[in-house]
KOLGU-4560 file (N, C-alpha, C; in nm, 3 decimals, padded with zeros to 5 digits):
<recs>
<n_xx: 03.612 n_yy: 04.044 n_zz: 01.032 ca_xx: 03.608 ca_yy: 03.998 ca_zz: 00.894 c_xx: 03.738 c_yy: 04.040 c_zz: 00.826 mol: A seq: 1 type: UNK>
<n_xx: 03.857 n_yy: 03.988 n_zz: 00.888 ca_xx: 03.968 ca_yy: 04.016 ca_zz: 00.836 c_xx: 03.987 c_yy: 03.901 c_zz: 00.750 mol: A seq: 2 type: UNK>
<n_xx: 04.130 n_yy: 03.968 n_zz: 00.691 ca_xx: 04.202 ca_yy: 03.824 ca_zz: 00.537 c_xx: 04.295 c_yy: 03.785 c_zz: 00.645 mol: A seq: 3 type: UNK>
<n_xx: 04.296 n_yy: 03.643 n_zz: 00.575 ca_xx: 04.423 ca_yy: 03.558 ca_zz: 00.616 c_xx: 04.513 c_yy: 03.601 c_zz: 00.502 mol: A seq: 4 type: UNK>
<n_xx: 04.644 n_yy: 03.616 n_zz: 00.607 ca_xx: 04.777 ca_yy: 03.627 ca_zz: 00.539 c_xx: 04.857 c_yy: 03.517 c_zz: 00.520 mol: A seq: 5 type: UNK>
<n_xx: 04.944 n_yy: 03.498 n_zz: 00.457 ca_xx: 05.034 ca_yy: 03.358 ca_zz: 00.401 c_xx: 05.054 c_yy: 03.308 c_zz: 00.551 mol: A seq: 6 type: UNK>
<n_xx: 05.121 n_yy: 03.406 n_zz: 00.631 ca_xx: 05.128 ca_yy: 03.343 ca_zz: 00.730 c_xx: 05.058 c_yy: 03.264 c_zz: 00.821 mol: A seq: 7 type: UNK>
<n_xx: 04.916 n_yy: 03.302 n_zz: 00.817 ca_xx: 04.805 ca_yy: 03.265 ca_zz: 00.900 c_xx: 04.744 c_yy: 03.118 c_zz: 00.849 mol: A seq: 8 type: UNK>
<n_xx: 04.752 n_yy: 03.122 n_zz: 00.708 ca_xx: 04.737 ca_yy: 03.008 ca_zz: 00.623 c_xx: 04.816 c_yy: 02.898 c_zz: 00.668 mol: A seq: 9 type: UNK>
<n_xx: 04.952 n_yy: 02.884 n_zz: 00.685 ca_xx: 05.031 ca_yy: 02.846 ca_zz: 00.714 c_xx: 05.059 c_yy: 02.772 c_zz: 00.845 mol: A seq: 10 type: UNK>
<n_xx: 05.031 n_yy: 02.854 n_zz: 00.953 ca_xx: 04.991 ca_yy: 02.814 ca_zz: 01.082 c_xx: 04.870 c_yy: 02.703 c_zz: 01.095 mol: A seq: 11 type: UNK>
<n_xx: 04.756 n_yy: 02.762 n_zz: 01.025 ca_xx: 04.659 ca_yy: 02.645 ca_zz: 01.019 c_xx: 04.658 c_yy: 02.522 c_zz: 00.959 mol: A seq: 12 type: UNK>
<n_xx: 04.748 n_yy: 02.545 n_zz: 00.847 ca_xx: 04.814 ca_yy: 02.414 ca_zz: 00.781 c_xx: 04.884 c_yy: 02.302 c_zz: 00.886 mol: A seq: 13 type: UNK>
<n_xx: 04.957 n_yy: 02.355 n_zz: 00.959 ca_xx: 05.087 ca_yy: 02.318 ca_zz: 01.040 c_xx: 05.026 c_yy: 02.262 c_zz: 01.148 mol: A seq: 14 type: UNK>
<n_xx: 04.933 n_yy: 02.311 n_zz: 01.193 ca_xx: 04.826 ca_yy: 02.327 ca_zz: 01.323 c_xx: 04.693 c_yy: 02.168 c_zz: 01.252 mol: A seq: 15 type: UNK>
<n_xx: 04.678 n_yy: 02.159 n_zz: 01.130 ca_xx: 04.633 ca_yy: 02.055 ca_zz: 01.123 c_xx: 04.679 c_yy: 01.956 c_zz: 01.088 mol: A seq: 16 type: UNK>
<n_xx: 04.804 n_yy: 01.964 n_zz: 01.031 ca_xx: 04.902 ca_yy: 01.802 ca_zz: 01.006 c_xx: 04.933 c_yy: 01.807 c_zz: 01.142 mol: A seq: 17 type: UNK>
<n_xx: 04.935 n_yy: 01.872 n_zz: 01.261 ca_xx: 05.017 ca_yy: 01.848 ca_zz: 01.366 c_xx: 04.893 c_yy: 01.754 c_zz: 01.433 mol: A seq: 18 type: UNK>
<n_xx: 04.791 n_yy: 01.787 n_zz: 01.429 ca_xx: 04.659 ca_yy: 01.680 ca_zz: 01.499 c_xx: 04.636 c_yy: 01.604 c_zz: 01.424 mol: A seq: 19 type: UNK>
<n_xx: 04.699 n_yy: 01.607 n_zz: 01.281 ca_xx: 04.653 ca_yy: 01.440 ca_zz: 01.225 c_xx: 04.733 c_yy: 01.351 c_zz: 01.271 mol: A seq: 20 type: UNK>
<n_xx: 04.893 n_yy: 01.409 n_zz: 01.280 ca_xx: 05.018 ca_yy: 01.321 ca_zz: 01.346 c_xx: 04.959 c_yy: 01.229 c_zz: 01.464 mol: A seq: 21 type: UNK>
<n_xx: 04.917 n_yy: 01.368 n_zz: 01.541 ca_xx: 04.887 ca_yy: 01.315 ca_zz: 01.691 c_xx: 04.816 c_yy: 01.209 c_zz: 01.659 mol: A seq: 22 type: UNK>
<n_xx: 04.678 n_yy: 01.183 n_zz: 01.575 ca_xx: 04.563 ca_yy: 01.106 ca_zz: 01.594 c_xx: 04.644 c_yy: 01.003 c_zz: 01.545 mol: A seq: 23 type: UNK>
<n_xx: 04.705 n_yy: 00.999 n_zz: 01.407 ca_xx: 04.781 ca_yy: 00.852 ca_zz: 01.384 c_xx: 04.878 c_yy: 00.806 c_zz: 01.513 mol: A seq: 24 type: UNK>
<n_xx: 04.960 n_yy: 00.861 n_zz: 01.570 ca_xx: 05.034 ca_yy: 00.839 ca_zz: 01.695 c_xx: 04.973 c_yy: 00.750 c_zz: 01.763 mol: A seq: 25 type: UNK>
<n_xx: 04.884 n_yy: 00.869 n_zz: 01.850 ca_xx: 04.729 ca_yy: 00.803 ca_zz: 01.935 c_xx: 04.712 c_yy: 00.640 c_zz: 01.870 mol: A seq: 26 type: UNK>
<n_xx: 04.642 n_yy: 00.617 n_zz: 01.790 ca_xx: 04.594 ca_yy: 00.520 ca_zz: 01.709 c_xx: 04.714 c_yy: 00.396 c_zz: 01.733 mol: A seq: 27 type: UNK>
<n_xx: 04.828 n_yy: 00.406 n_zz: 01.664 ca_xx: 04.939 ca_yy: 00.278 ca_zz: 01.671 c_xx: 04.966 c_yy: 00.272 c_zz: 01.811 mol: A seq: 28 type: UNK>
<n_xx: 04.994 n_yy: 00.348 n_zz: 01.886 ca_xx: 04.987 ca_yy: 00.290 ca_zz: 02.039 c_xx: 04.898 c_yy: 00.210 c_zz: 02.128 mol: A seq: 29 type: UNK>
<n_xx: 04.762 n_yy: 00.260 n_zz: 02.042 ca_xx: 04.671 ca_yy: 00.146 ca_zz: 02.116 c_xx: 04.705 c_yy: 00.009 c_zz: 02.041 mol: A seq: 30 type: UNK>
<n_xx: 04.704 n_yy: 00.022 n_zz: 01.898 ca_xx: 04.744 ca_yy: -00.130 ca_zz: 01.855 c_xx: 04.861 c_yy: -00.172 c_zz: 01.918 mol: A seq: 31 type: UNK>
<n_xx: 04.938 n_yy: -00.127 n_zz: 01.911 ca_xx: 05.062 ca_yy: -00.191 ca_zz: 02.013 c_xx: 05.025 c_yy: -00.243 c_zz: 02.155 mol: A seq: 32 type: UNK>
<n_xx: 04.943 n_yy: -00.128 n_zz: 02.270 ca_xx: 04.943 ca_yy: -00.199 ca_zz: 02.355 c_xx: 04.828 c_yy: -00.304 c_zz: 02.347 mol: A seq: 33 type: UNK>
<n_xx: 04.697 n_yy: -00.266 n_zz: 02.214 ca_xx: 04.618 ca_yy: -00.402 ca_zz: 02.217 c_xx: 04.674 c_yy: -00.517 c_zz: 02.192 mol: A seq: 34 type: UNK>
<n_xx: 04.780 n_yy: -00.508 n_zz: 02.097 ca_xx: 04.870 ca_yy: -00.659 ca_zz: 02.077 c_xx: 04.912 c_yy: -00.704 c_zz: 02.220 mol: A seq: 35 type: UNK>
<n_xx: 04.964 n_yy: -00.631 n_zz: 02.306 ca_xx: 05.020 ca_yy: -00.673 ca_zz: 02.396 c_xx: 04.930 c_yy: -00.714 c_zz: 02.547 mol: A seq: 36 type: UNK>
<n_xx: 04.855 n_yy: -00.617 n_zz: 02.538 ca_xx: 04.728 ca_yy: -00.666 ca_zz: 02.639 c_xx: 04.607 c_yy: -00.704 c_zz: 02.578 mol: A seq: 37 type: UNK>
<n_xx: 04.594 n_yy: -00.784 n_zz: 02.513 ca_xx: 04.410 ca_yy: -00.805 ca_zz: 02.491 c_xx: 04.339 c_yy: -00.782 c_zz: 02.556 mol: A seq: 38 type: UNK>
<n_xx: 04.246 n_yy: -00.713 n_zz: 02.522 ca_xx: 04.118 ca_yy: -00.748 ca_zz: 02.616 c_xx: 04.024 c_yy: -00.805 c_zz: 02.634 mol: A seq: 39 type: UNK>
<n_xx: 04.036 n_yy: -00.822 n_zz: 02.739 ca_xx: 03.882 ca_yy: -00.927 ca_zz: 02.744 c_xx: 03.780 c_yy: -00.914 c_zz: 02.689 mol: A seq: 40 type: UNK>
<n_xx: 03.716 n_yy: -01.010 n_zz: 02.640 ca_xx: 03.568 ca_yy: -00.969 ca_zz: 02.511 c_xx: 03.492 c_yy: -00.928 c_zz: 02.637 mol: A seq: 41 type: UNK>
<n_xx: 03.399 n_yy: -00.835 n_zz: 02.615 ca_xx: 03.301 ca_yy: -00.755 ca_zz: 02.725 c_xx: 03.180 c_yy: -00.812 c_zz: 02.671 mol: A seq: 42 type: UNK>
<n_xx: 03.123 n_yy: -00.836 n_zz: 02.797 ca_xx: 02.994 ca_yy: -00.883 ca_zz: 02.760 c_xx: 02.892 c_yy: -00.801 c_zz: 02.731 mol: A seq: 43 type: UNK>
<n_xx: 02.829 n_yy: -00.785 n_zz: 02.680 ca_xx: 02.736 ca_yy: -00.662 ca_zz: 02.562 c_xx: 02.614 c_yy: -00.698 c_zz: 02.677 mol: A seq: 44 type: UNK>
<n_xx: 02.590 n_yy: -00.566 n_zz: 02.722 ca_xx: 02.496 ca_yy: -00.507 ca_zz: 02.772 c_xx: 02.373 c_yy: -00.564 c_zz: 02.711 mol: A seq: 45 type: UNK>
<n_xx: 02.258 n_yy: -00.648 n_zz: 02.800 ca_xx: 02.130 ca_yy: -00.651 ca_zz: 02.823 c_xx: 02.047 c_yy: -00.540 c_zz: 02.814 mol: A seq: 46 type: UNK>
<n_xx: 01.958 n_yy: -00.478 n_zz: 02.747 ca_xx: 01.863 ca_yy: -00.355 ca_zz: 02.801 c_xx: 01.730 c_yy: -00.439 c_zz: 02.838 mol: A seq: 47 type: UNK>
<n_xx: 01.694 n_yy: -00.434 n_zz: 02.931 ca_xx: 01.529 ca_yy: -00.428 ca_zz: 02.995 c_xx: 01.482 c_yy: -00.334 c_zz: 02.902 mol: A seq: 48 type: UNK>
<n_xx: 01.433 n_yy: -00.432 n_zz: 02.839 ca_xx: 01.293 ca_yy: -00.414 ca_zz: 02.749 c_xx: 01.150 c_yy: -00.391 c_zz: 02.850 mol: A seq: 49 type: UNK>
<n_xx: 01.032 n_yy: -00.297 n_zz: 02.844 ca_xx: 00.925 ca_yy: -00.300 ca_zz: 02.930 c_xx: 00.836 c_yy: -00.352 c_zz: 02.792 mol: A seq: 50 type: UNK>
<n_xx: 00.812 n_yy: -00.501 n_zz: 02.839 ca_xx: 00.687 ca_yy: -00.617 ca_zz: 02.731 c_xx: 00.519 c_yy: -00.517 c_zz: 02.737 mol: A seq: 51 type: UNK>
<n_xx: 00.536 n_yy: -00.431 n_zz: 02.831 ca_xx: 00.398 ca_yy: -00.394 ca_zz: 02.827 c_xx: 00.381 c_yy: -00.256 c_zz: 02.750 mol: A seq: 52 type: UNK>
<n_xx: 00.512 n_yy: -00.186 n_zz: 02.717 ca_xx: 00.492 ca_yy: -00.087 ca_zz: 02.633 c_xx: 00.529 c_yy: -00.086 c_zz: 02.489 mol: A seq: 53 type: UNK>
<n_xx: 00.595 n_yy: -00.225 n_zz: 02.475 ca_xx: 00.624 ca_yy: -00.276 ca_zz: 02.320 c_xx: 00.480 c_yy: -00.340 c_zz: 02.320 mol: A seq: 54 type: UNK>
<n_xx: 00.383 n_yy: -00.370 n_zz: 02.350 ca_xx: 00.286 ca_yy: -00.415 ca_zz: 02.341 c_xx: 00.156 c_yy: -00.312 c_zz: 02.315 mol: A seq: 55 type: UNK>
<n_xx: 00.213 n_yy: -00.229 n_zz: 02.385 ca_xx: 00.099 ca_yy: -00.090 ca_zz: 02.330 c_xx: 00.111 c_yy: -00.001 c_zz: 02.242 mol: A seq: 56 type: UNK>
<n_xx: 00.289 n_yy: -00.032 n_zz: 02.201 ca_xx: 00.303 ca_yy: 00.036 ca_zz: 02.100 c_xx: 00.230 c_yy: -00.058 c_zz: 01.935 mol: A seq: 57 type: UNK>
<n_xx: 00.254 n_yy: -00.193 n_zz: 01.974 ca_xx: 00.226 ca_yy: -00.278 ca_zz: 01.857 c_xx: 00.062 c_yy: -00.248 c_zz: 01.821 mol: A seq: 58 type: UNK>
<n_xx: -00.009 n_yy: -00.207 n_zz: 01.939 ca_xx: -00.132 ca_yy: -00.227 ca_zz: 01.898 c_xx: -00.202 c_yy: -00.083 c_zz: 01.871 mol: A seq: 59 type: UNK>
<n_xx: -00.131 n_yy: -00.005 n_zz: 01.925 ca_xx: -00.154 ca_yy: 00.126 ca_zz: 01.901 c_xx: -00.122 c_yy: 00.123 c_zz: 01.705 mol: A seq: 60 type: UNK>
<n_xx: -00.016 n_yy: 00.088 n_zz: 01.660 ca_xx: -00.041 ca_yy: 00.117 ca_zz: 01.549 c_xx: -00.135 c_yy: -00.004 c_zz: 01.452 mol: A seq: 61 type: UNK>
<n_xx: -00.178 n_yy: -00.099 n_zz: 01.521 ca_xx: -00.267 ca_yy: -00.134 ca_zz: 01.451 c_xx: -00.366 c_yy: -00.097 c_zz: 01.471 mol: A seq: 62 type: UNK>
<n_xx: -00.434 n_yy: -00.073 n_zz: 01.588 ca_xx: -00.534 ca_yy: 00.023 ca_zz: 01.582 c_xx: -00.501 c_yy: 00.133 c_zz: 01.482 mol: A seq: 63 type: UNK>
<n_xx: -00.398 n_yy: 00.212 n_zz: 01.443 ca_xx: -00.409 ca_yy: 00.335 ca_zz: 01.323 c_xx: -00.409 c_yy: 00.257 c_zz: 01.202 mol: A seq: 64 type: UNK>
<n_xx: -00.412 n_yy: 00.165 n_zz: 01.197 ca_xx: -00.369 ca_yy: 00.087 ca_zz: 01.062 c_xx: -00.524 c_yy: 00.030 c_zz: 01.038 mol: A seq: 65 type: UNK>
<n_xx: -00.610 n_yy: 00.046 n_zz: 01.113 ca_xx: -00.740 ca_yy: -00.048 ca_zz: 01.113 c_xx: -00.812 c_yy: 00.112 c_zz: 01.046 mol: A seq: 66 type: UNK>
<n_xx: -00.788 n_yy: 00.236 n_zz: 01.155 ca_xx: -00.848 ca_yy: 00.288 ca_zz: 01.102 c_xx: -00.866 c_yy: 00.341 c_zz: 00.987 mol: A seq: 67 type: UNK>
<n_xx: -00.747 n_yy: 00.329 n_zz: 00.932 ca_xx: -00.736 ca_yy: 00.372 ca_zz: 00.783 c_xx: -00.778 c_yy: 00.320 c_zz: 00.674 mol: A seq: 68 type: UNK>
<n_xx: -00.754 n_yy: 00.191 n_zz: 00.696 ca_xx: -00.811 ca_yy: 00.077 ca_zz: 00.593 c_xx: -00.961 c_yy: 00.091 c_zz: 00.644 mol: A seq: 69 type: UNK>
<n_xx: -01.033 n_yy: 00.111 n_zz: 00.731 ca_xx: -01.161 ca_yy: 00.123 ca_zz: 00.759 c_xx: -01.191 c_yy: 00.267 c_zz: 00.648 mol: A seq: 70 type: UNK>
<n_xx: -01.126 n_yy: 00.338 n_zz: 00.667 ca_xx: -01.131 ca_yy: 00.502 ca_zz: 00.584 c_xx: -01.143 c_yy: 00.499 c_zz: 00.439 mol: A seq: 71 type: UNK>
<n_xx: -01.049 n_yy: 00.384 n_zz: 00.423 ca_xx: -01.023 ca_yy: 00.380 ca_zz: 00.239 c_xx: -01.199 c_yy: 00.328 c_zz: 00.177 mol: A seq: 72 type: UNK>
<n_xx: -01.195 n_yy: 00.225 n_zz: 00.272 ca_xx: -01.248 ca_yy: 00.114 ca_zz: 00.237 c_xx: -01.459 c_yy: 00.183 c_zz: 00.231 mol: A seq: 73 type: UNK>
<n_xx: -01.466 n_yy: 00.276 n_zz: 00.369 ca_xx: -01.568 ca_yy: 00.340 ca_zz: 00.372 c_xx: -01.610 c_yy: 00.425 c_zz: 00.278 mol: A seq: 74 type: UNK>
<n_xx: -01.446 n_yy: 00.492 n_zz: 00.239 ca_xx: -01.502 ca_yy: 00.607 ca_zz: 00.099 c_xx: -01.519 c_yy: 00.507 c_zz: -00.007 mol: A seq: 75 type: UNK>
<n_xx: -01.444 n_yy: 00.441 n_zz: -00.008 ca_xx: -01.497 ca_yy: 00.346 ca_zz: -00.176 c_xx: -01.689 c_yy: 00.287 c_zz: -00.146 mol: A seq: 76 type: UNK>
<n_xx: -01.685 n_yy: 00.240 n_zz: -00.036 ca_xx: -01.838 ca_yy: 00.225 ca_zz: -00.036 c_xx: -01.923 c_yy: 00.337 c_zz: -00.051 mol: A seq: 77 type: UNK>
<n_xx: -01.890 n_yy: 00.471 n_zz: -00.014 ca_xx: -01.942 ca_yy: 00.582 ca_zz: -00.050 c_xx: -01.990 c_yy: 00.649 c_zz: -00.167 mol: A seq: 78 type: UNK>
<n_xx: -01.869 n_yy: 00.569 n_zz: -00.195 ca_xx: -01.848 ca_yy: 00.629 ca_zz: -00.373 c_xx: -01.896 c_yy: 00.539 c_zz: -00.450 mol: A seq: 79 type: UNK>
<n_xx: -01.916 n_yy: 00.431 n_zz: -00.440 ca_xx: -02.004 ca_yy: 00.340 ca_zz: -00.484 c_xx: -02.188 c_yy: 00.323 c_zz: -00.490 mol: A seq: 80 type: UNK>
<n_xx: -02.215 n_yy: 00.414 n_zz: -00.360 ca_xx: -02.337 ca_yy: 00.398 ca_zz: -00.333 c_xx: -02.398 c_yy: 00.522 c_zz: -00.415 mol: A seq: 81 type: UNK>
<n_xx: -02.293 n_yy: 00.664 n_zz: -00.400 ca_xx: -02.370 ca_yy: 00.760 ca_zz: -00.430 c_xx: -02.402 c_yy: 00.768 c_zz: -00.597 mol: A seq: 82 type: UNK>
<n_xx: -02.283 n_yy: 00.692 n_zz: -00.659 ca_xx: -02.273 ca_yy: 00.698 ca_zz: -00.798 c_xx: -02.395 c_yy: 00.566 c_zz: -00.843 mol: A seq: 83 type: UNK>
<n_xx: -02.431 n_yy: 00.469 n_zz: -00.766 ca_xx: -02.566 ca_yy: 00.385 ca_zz: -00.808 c_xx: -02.659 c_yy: 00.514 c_zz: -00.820 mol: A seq: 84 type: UNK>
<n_xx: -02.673 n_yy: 00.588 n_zz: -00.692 ca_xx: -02.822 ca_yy: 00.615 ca_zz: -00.658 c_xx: -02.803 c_yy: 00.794 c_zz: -00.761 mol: A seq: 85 type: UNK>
<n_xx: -02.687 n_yy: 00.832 n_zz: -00.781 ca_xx: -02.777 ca_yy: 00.901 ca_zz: -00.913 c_xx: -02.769 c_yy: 00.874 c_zz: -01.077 mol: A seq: 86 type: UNK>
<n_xx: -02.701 n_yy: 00.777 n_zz: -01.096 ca_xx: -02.750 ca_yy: 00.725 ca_zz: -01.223 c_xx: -02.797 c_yy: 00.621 c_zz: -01.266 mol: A seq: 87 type: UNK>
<n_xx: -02.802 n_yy: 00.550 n_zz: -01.122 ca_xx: -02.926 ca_yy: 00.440 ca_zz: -01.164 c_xx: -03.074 c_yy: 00.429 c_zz: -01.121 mol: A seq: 88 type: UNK>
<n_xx: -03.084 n_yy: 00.581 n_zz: -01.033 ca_xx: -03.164 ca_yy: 00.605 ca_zz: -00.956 c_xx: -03.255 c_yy: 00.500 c_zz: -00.812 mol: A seq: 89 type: UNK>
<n_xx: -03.163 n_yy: 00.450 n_zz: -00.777 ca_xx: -03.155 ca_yy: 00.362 ca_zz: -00.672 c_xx: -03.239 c_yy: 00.387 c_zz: -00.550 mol: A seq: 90 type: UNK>
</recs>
């Protein structure tokens, strides 16, 4: 847990314009040699999809989606029935 001294400051300064140089450097050389070699458009990777586990996933959440709306839908009948039967005595 030491201090940085002017000097140390300094170095790291120097030490990071020197890797920004590089990265701009880096960078215009590829545009240069991309001007000069194009490349060929690459054909974008296919993934194998498995139809039988996008399929269990689709129904898996409708099955959670059934049960819930079954949940809402049961307490409101709940709450409906219990509130007849004690004040209307049902």
């Amino acid at each position: 847990m030491g201090f940085d001294t002017l000097d140390d400051i300094e170095r790291k300064r120097e030490e990071r314009e020197r890797e920004e140089f590089k990265k701009t450097i880096v960078k215009d050389i590829r545009d240069v040699f991309g001007g000069v070699f194009p490349q060929p458009l690459r054909k974008k990777e296919v993934k194998k999809k498995n139809n039988f586990l996008r399929g269990l996933k689709w129904l898996g959440i409708l099955f959670l989606l059934l049960i819930i709306v079954n949940f809402i839908l049961g307490n409101i009948w709940l709450l409906k029935t219990l509130i007849k039967s004690l004040f209307l005595g049902g």
